[in-house]
C-alpha positions as CSV (number, residue, x, y, z in Angstrom):
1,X,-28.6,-4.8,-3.7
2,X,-26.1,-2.3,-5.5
3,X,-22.7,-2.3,-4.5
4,X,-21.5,0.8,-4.1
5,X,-17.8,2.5,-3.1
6,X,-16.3,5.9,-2.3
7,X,-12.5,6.0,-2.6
8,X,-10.7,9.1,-0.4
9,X,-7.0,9.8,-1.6
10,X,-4.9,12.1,-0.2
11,X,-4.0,14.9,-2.1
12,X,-0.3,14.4,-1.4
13,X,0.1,11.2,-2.8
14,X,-0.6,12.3,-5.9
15,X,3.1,14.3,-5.7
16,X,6.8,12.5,-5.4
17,X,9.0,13.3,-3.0
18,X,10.9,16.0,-4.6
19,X,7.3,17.7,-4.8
20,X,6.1,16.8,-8.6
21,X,3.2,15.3,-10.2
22,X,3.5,11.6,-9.7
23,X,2.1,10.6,-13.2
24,X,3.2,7.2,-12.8
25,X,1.1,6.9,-9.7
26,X,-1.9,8.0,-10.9
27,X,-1.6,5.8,-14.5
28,X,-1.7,2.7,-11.2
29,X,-4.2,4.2,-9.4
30,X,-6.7,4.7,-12.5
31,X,-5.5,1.5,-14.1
32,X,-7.1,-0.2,-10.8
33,X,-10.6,1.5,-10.7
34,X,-10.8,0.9,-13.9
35,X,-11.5,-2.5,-13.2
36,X,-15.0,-1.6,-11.8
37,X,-16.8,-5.0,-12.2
38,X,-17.3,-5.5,-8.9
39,X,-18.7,-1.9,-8.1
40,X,-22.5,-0.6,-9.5
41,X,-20.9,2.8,-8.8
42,X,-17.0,4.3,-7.8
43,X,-16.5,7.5,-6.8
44,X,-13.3,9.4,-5.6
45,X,-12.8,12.2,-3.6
46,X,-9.5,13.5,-3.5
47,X,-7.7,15.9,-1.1
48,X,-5.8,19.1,-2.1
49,X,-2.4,17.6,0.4
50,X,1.0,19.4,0.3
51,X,-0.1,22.0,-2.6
52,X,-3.0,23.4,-0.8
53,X,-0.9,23.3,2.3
54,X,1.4,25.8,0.7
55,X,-1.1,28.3,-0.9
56,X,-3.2,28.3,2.4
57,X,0.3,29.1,4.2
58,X,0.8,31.8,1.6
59,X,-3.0,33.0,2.3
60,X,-2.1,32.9,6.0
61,X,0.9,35.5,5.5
62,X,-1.5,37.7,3.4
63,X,-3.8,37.7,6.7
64,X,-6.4,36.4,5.2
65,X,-9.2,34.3,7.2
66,X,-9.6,30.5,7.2
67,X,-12.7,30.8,5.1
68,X,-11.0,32.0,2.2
69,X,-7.9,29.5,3.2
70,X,-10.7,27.0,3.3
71,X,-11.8,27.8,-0.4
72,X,-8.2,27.8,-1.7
73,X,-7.9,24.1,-0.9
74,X,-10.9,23.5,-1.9
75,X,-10.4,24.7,-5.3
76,X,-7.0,23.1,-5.4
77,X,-8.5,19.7,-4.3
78,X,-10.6,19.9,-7.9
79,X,-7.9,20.5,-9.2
80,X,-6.2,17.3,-8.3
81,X,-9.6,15.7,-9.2
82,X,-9.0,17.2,-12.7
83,X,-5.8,14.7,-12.8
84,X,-7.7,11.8,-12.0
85,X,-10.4,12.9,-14.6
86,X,-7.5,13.0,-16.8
87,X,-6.1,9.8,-16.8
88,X,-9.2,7.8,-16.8
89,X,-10.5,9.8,-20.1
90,X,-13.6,7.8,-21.1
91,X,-14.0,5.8,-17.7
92,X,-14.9,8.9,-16.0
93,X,-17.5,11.4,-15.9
94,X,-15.8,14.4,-17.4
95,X,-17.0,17.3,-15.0
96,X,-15.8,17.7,-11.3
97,X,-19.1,17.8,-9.2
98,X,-19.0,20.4,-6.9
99,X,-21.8,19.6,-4.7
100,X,-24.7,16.9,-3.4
101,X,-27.2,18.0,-6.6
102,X,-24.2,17.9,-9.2
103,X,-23.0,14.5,-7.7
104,X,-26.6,13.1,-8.1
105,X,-26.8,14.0,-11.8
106,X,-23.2,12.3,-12.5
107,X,-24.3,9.6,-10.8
108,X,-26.9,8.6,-13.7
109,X,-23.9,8.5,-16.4
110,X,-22.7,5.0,-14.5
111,X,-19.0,6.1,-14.9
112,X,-16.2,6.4,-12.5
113,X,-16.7,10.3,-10.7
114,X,-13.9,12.0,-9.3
115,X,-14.8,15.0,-7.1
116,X,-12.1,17.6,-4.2
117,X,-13.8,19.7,-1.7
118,X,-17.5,20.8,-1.2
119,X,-17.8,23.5,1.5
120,X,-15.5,25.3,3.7
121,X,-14.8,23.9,7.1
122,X,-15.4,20.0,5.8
123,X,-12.5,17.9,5.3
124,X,-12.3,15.5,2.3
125,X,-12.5,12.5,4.2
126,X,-16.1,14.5,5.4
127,X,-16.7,15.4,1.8
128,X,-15.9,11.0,1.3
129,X,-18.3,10.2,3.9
130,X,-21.2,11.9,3.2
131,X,-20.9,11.6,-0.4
132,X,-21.0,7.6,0.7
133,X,-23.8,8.2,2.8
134,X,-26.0,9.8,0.3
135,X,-25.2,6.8,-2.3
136,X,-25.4,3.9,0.3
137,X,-22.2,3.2,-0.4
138,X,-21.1,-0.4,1.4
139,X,-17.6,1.1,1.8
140,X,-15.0,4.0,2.3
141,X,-11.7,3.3,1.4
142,X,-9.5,5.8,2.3
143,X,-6.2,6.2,1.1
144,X,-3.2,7.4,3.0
145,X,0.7,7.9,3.9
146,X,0.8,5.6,6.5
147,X,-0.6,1.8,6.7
148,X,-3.6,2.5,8.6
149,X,-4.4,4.3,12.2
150,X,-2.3,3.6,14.9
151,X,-2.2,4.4,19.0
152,X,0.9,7.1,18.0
153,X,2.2,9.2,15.2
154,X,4.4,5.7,13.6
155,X,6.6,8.9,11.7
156,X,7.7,9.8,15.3
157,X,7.6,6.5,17.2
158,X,9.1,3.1,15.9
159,X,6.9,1.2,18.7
160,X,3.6,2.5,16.5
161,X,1.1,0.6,17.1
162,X,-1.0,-0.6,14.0
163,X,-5.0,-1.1,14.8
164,X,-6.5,-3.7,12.8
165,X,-9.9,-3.4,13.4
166,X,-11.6,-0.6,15.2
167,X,-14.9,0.3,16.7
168,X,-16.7,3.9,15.8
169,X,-16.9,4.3,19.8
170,X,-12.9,3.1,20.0
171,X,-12.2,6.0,16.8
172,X,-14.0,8.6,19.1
173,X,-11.8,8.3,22.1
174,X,-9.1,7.8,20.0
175,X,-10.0,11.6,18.4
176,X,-11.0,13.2,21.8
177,X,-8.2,12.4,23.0
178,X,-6.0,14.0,19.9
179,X,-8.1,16.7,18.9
180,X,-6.0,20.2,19.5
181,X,-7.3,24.2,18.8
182,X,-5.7,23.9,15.1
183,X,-8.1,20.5,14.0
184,X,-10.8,22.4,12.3
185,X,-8.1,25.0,10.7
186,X,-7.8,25.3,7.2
187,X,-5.5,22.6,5.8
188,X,-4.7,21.1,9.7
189,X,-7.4,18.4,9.0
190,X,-6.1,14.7,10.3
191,X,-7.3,11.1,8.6
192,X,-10.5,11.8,10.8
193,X,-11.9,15.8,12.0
194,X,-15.1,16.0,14.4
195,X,-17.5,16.3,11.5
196,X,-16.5,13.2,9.7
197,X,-16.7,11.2,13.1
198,X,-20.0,12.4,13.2
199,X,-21.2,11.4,9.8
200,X,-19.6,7.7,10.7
201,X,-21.3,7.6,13.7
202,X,-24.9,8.6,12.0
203,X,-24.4,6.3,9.0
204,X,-22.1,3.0,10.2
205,X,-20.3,2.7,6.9
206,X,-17.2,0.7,7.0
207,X,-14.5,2.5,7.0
208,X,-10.8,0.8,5.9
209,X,-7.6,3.1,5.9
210,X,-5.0,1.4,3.9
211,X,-1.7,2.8,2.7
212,X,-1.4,4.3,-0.4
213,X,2.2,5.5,-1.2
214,X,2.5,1.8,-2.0
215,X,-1.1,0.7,-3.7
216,X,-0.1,-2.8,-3.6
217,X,-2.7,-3.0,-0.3
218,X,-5.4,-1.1,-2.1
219,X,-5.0,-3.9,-5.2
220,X,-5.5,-6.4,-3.3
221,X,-8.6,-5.0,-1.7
222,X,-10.2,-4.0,-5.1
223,X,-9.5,-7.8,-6.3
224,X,-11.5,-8.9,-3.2
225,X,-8.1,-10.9,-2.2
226,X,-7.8,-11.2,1.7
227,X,-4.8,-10.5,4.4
228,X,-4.8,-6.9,3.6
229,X,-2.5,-4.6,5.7
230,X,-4.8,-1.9,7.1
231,X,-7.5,-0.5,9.4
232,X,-11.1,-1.8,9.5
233,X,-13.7,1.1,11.4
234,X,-16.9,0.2,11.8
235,X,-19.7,-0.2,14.4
């Protein structure tokens, strides 16, 4: 049976601190995938984070509608993808699929793909999903700021506490209980929206959520070592 994996990573971590383009952090990242023995197939879908925050924020004061906001960070999210592309230079396909039907004809190149956004109203971590679902992808791994998903915000509360396994039914109560009016909004989307919970649900992939501001975590799950920090969803 092909082994196959989809990668999310948050736009944002691509950037330092002060705002620029972590080139350092994205020579590690690459320099990982590359190692691809394990894997018939890697893809990546990465997020448009704090830059497409702050053009759908400047959209926002030109009144404009969360469609086109939508579209902004879509576009920005390729963009991102473009850095990835990038770095890896022979390892990955060269293009940025931009839908299912482009996806499907990278796919028979047998190189690393790196793809953003699809349609408005879908988060990445959607996009990552069903991306995984239509490749039978074994896992998601999805990349973000914190160590995994906890019962609180752990940026706001120091008694955070870190999940180490989850259940899809256990995520969805979890999510109910969180979602707010601004979860579907143009750059508001959280680790997990509505629509990704319901591709998880249909398709059971495993699901971990590890940190990746330090990729030390994500390392060690791509070497297939064990006692890695994070969060493990699945049914």
């Amino acid at each position: 049976m092909k082994k196959n994996v989809v990668i999310k990573i948050g736009g944002s971590l691509l950037f330092s601190e002060d705002g620029n383009i972590d080139t350092e952090k994205i020579r590690e990242f690459c320099t990982i995938i590359k190692n691809k023995d394990s894997y018939d197939s890697v893809i990546v879908v990465c997020g448009g984070g704090i830059l497409a925050r702050q053009y759908i924020k400047a959209l926002r004061k030109f009144n404009m509608n969360e469609t086109i906001c939508d579209l902004m960070g879509i576009g920005i999210s390729r963009l991102n993808s473009k850095l990835l592309v990038a770095n890896l230079k022979d390892f990955a396909y060269p293009q940025v699929p931009t839908s299912i039907e482009e996806l499907s004809v990278a796919l028979n190149f047998k190189k690393i793909i790196v793809m953003g956004g699809i349609q408005p109203g879908q988060s990445t971590t959607s996009v990552a999903l069903e991306v995984a679902e239509y490749n039978n992808a074994k896992n998601v791994i999805v990349l973000t700021n914190v160590k995994g998903i906890y019962d609180k915000d752990p940026n706001k509360y120091t008694d955070a506490k870190l999940y180490n396994t989850l259940t899809i039914k256990q995520l969805q109560d979890m999510l109910l209980d969180s979602f707010g009016d601004n979860q579907a909004s143009a750059g508001e989307y959280r680790i997990f929206d509505a629509v990704s919970l319901q591709i998880l649900k249909r398709s059971k992939i495993e699901v971990i959520v590890i940190n990746g501001q330090d990729l030390q975590e994500f390392k060690k799950f791509w070497n297939g070592e064990k006692g890695v920090i994070g969060t493990v969803i699945s049914s």
